[in-house]
N, C-alpha and C positions, 0 to 999 in steps of 0.2 A: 751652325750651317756647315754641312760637308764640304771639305778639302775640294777644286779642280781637281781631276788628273791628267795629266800628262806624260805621252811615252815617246821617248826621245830616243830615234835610230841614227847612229851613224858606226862605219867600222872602225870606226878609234875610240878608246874603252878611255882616252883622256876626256876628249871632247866631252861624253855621253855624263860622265863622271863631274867633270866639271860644270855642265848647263844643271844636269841634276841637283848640285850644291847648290849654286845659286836660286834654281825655282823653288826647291823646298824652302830657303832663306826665305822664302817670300811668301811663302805662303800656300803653294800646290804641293799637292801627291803626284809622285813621279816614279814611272817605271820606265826601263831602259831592254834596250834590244840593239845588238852588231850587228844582225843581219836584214834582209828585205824578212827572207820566211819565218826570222825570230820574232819580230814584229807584227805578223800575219794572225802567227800563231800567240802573240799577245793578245791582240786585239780581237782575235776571236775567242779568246776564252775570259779574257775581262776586259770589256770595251768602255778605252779613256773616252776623255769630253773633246780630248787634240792630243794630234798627232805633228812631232816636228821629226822632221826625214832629209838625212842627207840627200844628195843627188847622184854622185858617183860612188857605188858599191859593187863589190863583185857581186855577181849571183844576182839575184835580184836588185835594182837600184830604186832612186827616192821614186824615179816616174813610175815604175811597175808597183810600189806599194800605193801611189795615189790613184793609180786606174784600178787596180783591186779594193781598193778600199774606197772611194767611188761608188763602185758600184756593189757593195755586198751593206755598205754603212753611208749613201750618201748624206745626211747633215754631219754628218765627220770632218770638223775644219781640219786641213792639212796643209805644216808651214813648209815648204822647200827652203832649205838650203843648201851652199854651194861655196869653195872655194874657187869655183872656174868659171863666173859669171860671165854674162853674155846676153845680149836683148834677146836671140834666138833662145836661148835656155830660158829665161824667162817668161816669153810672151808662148813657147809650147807649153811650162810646168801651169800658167794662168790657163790656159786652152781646155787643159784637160780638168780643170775645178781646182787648182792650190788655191788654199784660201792668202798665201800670202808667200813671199819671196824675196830671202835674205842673203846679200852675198857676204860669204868671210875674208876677216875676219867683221865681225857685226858688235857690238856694244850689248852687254846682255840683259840694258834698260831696257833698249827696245823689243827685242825679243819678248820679253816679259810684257808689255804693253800690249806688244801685237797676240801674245795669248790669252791677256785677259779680256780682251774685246772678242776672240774667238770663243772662248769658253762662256763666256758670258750669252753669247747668243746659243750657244751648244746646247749650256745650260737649258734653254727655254723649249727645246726643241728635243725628247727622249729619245737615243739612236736603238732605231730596231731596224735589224738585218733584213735585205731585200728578199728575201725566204719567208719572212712573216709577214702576215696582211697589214697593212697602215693601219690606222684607230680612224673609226667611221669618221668621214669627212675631213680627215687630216692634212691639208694643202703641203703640195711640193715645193719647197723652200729653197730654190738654190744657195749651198753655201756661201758664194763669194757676194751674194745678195748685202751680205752682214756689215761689209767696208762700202759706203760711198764715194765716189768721186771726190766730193770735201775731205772726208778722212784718210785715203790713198787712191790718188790719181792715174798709180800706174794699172791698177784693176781693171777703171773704164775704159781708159785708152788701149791696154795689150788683146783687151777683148773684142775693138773696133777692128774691120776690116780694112787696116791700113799698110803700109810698106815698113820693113824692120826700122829703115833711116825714120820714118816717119813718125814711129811711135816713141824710138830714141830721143829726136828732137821734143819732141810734144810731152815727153815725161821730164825730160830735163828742165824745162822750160816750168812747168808743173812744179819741181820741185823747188828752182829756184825762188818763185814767186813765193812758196811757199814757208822760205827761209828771209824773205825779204831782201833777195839779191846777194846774200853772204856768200860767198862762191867758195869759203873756204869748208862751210858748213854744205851746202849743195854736193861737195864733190866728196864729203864725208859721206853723207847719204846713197849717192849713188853708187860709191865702192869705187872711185876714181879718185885719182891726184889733180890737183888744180889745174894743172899742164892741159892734161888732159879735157880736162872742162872747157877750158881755156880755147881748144882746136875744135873742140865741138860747138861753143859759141860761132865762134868765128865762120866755121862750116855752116851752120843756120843760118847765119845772117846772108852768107853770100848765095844763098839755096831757093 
């Protein structure tokens, strides 16, 4: 059975080096790109099963390779990540079709899980360029279609038309449930310190 591939952008040659190490340990094919347009230009010339993209890049950034790639490869799952998280960065990189949305630093279990659920569905679904005609009767498949609500919460919710507070609340809320009230695990998840968790509780409740 052929290799995943996976092409991992970000402008630090440790990062890209190191996620590289790890996914190949595991089992994917992996190619690497520093830039938005080295990645562009990956991807149109050998197009992976997923794509994982920083957010903040000079030159072009992780949001300009997912709205190009979008729309030139839409079944193309694309992971955002981020050192400067933010509901706002989040609930726009979900807006625009990320298949998923990790702030650093992240655990690069999950990472790996959340590619093999992306590739997985990739797999099923052959990417042809919006340049070439579909395969007669081919259904348009939204990418983030692939993660339900049961399997990541924040997908349903950043994509309802609700208020930033509101989708923060309602994902935290999501998550905690989801860990069975471990708040210290919640706030691992979320990319926050307990403290933090802690004001946000607190803030929902009085809301």
């Amino acid at each position: 059975m052929p290799k995943s591939r996976v092409l991992i952008v970000d402008d630090s040659s440790e990062m890209v080096q190191a996620i590289s190490k790890y996914l190949t340990a595991h089992g994917f094919d992996t190619a690497i790109a520093t830039s938005g347009d080295d990645a562009l230009e990956e991807v149109r010339a050998t197009p992976p099963d997923a794509i994982i993209t920083d957010l903040r890049m000079d030159g072009l950034d992780g949001l300009d390779v997912l709205e190009i790639v979008r729309k030139e490869y839409p079944d193309m799952p694309v992971v955002i990540m981020t050192a400067f998280g933010s509901v706002e960065s989040a609930v726009e990189a979900t807006h625009r079709g990320a298949f998923h949305y990790l702030v650093k630093p992240f655990k690069l279990a999950a990472l790996r899980a959340i590619l093999e659920t992306a590739v997985g569905d990739s797999l099923r679904r052959p990417q042809v360029p919006m340049s070439e005609p579909p395969a007669p009767g081919a259904p348009a498949t939204p990418v983030a279609a692939s993660f339900s609500a049961s399997e990541d919460p924040f997908v349903s919710i950043a994509r309802a038309a609700l208020p930033l507070r509101e989708v923060e609340s309602r994902y935290t809320s999501a998550v905690l449930r989801s860990v069975g009230g471990n708040k210290t695990r919640a706030a691992e998840i979320l990319g926050v310190d307990p403290s933090t968790l802690y004001r946000r509780e607190r803030r929902n409740e009085s809301s």
